[in-house]
Phi, psi and omega in degrees: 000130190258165182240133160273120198250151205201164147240152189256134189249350154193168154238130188242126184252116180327282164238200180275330190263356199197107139268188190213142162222109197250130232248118176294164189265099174319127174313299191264044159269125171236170192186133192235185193291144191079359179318156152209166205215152161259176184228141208215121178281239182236118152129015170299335200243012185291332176277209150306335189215143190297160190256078199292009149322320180259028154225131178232139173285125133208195197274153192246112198272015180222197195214135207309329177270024153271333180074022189209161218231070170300149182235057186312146144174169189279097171266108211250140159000293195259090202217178195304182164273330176301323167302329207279305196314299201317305147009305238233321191308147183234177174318157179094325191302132178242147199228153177229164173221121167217213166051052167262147190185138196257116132272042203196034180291188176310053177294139193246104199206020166049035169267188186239142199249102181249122182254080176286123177206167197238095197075219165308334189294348190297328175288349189289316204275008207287288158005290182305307183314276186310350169250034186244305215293314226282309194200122204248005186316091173069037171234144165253336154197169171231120138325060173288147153213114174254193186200148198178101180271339169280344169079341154299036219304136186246166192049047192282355184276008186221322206253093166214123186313145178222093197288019168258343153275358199031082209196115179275167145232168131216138168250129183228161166237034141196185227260310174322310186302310191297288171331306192292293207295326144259018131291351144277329160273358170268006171289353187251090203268012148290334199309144145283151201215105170280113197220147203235089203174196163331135160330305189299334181277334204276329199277323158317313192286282203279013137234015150298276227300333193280342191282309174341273182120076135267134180296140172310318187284000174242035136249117219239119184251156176271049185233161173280147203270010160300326188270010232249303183318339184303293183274354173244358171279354138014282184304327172335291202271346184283000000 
């Protein structure tokens, strides 16, 4: 397993609760859309056994021709201690990365594409989005819908609607709104449906979507496909 060590070359802050931390990019580092990393601060590995304390899986919100490795995620008032580190961290700061790997790339399968999230989860599709914007080649469209209760909404300079792109956004801030709504996309019982978030959202989405009759394989989770069964037996019982 190689370790990458980096530096963080800015942070931007998203909302009042959610940065991004961008990362310089390792010469021989790569990645492709839909990525997650772990992410490890300075001293995780000085002992005998890794501190997981100091490491969180996450999603890498940007794409290899940004040139720089984002890193997103929510820090709220009452959080871990890696978050309280992260809080505090500044430019400059070297941070490691490894374990990368996307279950959740782009599929080009000439369907119609629905990306259901929750939050923060909005950074795992931003990626997808933007290499749909790049080469839209066997997407027939894409379908963002998040749920956010806080109303802070992220990425709005890119998840706007665009009908020339064929490309939805919706944003809702509450659970009734969100629900009623992807039981309307699930009548497109062909669509692929990406879906991004809690265990507890994921296990929620796929039996609104399976009640639906969406078929299990036109649900695509940001889980590794050993876990994939946890969640999709699911389907068993509707």
């Amino acid at each position: 397993m190689k370790i990458y060590w980096t530096k963080i070359n800015s942070i931007i802050e998203e909302t009042p609760e959610v940065k991004t931390y961008m990362l310089d990019r390792p010469e021989d580092f790569t990645w492709e859309e839909g990525s997650h990393t772990h992410f490890a601060l300075e001293g995780f590995n000085a002992g005998d056994k890794p501190n997981r304390g100091l490491i969180r899986h996450m999603s890498i919100s940007t794409l290899p021709h940004e040139n720089s490795i984002g890193i997103t995620t929510r820090i709220r008032e009452q959080c871990s201690e890696f978050k309280m580190i992260l809080r505090k961290i500044e430019v400059g700061s070297e941070v490691a990365i490894f374990k990368t790997h996307s279950n959740v790339p782009l599929k080009r399968e000439d369907k119609n594409v629905y990306l259901l999230s929750s939050g923060v989860g909005l950074a795992t599709f931003r990626p997808l989005v933007l290499d749909y914007f790049d080469r839209a080649d066997n997407v027939n469209q894409i379908h963002s819908l998040n749920i956010d209760s806080s109303t802070d909404y992220l990425f709005t300079e890119i998840f706007q609607s665009a009908s020339d792109k064929n490309f939805t956004s919706q944003f809702v801030d509450n659970r009734k709104e969100y629900y009623d709504e992807v039981k309307n996309l699930a009548a497109d019982k062909d669509g692929l449906f990406y879906v991004v978030g809690s265990d507890e959202f994921l296990m929620q989405n796929i039996e609104v979507l399976c009640e639906q009759g969406i078929k299990p394989e036109h649900i695509m989770l940001d889980k590794h496909e050993r876990s994939l069964p946890d969640f999709l037996t699911v389907t068993a019982s509707i």
